[in-house]
N, C-alpha and C positions, 0 to 999 in steps of 0.2 A: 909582538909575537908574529912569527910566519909561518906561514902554511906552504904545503907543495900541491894545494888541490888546482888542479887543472883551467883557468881560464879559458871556455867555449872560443874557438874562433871561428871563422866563416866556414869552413871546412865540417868543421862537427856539427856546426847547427845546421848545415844541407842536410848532413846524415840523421840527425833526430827527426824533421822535417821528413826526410824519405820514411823514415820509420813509422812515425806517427800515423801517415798516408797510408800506407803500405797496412796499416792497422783495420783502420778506417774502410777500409779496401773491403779487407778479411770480412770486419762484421756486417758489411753491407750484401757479401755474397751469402753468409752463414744464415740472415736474419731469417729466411723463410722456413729455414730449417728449424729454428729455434723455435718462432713461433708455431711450428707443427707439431713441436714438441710441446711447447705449452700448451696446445688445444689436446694434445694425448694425455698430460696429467688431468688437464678438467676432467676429457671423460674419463679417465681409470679415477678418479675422485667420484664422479657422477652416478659410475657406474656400483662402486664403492659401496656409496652412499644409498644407490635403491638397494644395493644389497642386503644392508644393514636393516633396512626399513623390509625387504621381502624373506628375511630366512626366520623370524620367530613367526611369519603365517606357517611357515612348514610343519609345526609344531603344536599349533591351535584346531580345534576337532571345527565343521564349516559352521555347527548350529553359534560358537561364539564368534566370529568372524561376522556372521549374519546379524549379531547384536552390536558389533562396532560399526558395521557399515550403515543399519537404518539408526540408531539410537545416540553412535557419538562422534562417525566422521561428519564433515561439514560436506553436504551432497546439494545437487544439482539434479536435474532433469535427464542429464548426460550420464551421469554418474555412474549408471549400470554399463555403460558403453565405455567408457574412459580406463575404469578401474579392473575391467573384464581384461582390457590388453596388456595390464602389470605383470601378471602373470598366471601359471593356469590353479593354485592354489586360489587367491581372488577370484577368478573364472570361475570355478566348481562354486564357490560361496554367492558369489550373484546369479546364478544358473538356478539357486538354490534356495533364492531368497526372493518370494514372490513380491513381500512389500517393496522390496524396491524396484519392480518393474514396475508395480503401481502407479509410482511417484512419475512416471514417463509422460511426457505432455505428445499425445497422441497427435496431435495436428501437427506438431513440428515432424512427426515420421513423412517423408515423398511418398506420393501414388506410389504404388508398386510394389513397394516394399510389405514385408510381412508384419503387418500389422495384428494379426491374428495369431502369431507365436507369441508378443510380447503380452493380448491380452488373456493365454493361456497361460504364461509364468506368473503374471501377477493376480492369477485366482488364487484364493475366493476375497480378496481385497476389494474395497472399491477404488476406483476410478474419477479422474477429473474428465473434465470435458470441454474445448475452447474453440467456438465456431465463431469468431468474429469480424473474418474477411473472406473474400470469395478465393484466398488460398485454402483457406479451411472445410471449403465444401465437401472435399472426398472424405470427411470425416462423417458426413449428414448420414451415410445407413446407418452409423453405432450407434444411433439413438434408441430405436425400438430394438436392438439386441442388448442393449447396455441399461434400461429400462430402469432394472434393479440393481445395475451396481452403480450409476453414476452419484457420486456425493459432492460433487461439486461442479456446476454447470453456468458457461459464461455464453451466450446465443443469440446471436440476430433473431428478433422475434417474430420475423416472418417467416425461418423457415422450423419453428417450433410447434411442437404439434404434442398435445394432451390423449392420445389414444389411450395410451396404457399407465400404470400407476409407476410414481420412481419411487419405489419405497423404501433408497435410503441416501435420497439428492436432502442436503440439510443448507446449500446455499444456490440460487438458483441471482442470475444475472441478465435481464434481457437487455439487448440493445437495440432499440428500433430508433433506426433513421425517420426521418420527417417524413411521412406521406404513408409508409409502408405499412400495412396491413397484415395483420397475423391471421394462421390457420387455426380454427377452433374458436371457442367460447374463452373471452378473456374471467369469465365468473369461474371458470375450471383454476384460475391461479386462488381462488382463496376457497380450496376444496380439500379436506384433509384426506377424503378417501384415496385423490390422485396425489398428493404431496403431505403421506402424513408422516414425516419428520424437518421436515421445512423450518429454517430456523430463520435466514437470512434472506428476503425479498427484494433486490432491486429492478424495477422493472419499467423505468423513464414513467412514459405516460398510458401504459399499456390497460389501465384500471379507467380511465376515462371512457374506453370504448365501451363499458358495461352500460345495457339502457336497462331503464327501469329499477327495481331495488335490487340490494343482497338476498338473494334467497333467504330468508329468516331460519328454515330449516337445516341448511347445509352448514355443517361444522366447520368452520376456517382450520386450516393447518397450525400447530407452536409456533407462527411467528414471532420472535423475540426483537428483530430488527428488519426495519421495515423504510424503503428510500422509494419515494414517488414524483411524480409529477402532476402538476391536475391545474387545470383551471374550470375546475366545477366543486366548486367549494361543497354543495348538496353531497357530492360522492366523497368526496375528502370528510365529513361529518360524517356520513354512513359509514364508513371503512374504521377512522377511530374507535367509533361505538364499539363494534364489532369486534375488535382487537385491544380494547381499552386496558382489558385486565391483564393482557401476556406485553405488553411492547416492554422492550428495556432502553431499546436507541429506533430513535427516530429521523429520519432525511427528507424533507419535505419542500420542492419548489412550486412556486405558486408561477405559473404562467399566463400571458396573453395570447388572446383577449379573453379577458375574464368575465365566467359567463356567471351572469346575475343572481342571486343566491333567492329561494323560492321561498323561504320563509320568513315573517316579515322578526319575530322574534330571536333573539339572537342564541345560539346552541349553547351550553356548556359541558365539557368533555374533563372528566378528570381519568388520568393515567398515575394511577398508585406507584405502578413499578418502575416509571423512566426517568432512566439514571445521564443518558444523553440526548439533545435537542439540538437541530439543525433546521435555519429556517432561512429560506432564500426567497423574495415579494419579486412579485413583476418588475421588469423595468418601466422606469415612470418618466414621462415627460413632464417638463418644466410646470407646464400649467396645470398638472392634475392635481388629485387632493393627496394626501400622504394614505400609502397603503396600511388598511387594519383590516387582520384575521376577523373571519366573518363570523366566527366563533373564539370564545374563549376558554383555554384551556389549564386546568387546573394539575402542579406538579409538585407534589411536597417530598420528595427525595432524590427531584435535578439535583445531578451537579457537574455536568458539564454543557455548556450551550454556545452555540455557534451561530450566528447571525450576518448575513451580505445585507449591511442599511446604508443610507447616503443620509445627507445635507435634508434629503422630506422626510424619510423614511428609519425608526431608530426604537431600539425597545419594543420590538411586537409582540415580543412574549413579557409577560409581566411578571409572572411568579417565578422568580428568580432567586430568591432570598437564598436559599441552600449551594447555589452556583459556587464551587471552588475554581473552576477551568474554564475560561471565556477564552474564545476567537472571533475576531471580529472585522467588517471593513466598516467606512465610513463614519460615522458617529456613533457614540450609543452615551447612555445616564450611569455612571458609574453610581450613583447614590444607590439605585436597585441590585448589587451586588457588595454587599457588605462583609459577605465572608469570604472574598476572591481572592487564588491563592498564586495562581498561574494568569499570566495573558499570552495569546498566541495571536502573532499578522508580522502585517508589514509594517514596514517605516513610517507610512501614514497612520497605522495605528496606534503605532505607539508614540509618536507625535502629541494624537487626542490623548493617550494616557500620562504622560508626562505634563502637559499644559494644566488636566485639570489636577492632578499632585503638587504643581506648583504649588498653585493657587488652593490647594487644601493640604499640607505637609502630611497632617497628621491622618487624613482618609484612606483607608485601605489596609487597616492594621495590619492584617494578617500575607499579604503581599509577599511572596517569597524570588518568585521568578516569571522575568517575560523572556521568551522566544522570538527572534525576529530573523532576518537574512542580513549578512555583516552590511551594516552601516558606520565608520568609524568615530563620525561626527555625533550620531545618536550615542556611542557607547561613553565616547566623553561627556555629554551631555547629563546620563546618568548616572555617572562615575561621582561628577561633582553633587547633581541631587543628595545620592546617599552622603556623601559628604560634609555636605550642608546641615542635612536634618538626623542625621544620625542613622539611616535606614542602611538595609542590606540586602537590597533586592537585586537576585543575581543576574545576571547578560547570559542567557543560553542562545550563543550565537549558531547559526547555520547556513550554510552554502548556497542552498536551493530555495528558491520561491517556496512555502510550504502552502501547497493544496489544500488549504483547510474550507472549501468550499466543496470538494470533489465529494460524492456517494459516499455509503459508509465502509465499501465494498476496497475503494482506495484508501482511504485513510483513516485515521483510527485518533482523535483527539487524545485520549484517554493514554496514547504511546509516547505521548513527548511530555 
């Protein structure tokens, strides 16, 4: 068969050639146009888009706008600022809505700024409070005018000062640097007249400064949770006593140099209601003896416990039996946790926990899940365990080093 379709010769393929160029040309001068164009539908898309999201406010009366913004948007500190410039429907509702000027982390506001409008919207709410660095200091007068509203309070403990009652501070946070000296009587922090809804106590080593005893007479505040530091075991047994009946979680690090305990018999301290235990021993050199509580403490409804022990030091606390949730470094007896349900560390922890499962298949019946930071080599590791012996203890892996040493104020065992 033949055809009369046209064979290209040199002549026509210059001219396709010019053409194609000649194309190429075009789009090269047109592109910025195009893409100006494409950035005008984004925004008429963008724009579009908050529309959609801003015209049923038009329509909502502000008292329920005021119930989506504290109770079901996902908010921030900024949040009354951010949301205020959507539009002025939003505006009038956060203008309107005292809880969430509350929510405002006062220290982040610059000198200068009016800090006194935001603490006039957000009455009759209480307030937080965060004086942690000497950018925070121009925050130090709202203290004795904030008195009664602050409920949550995080404060270098030197420049804290007990004059007046916080009668509705329910977490109270001190941070004292090494050396530094507080104003006032540190026996004012276990006073319920000046802290009587006080739920939440951390306060480093600030309780050590107390000489002499607890007032016997003076009511301690509802501390439920309670994070110290001491190396005067004598005040650390007075203080338990004292708050035996009300603790629910306890934070307790034992530091150097530790000063001699005055009684030659040994305490015992029973806590009916503590449901969490955190216990950190001096650091110890090679040649001392293994650190033991100078006292022992009785807990029959633990069940979560947290312990930093090493290679001397392991199992300080004893009554363990009801522990479901262990965190741990260095060593410990898994024999004394028999109903363990969670483990929470690092790679070296779970090292010690896998070595002695080896070697005991069947220990730890009730075992469901450890916690670790991705290790891939451990996850195989446990992969095959369960494999082996028929178990199904799950890998809740995570990202970050998990602080399970920090105060109770940072972390929360009882969350993961």
């Amino acid at each position: 068969m033949t055809t009369n379709r046209r064979v290209p010769g040199p002549i026509l393929k210059g001219e396709v050639a010019n053409e194609i160029s000649g194309q190429f040309k075009q789009m090269i001068i047109e592109e910025p146009a195009l893409v100006s164009a494409g950035q005008s539908l984004d925004e008429l898309e963008l724009e579009e888009s908050r529309r959609t999201w801003t015209i049923p406010v038009h329509h909502l009366p502000i008292e329920i706008l005021s119930i989506i913004f504290v109770h079901i948007a996902r908010i921030t500190w900024k949040s009354p600022f951010v949301l205020g410039r959507v539009c002025r429907y939003w505006r009038e509702s956060v203008l309107q809505t005292p809880e969430a000027w509350s929510m405002v982390k006062l220290n982040r506001i610059k000198p200068g700024l009016p800090i006194s409008t935001i603490l006039t919207r957000s009455e009759p709410y209480p307030v937080d409070l965060v004086i942690i660095n000497y950018y925070d200091y121009h925050v130090l007068d709202l203290i004795p005018k904030l008195n009664r509203r602050i409920k949550y309070m995080s404060v270098i403990y030197q420049t804290f000062q007990t004059d007046h009652p916080f009668t509705q501070l329910t977490t109270l946070v001190l941070i004292r640097p090494g050396g530094l000296t507080a104003n006032g009587d540190p026996k004012a922090l276990l006073d319920q007249k000046i802290f009587p809804n006080l739920r939440l106590l951390s306060c480093g080593d600030a309780l050590d400064a107390i000489n002499g005893d607890i007032p016997p007479d003076t009511v301690p505040p509802p501390i439920r949770e309670l994070a110290f530091v001491t190396r005067k075991p004598d005040m650390a047994i007075k203080l338990l006593q004292r708050l035996s009946s009300q603790l629910v979680a306890l934070h307790m690090q034992i530091s150097n140099p530790l000063q001699q305990h005055m009684v030659s018999q040994r305490a015992r301290i029973v806590l009916p209601r503590l449901n969490t235990l955190a216990i950190i021993p001096p650091h110890l050199m090679r040649y001392e003896q293994p650190f033991k509580l100078p006292f022992a403490v009785r807990t029959p409804i633990l069940s979560s416990y947290i312990e930093a022990g090493s290679y001397q030091t392991h199992n300080i606390h004893k009554d363990t039996r009801t522990v479901t949730r262990l965190a741990f470094s260095g060593r410990i007896d898994f024999g004394l946790f028999p109903n363990l349900q969670v483990v929470i560390g690092s790679i070296e922890t779970m090292t010690t926990l896998l070595q002695y499962l080896e070697k005991e298949p069947e220990a730890l019946p009730d075992l469901a899940r450890v916690t670790f930071q991705r290790a891939s080599r451990f996850e195989e590791r446990l992969r095959q365990f369960n494999r082996k012996y028929g178990r199904s203890i799950v890998a809740n892996i995570v990202d970050e080093p998990i602080p399970f040493l920090s105060p109770l104020d940072d972390w929360d065992i009882n969350a993961i």
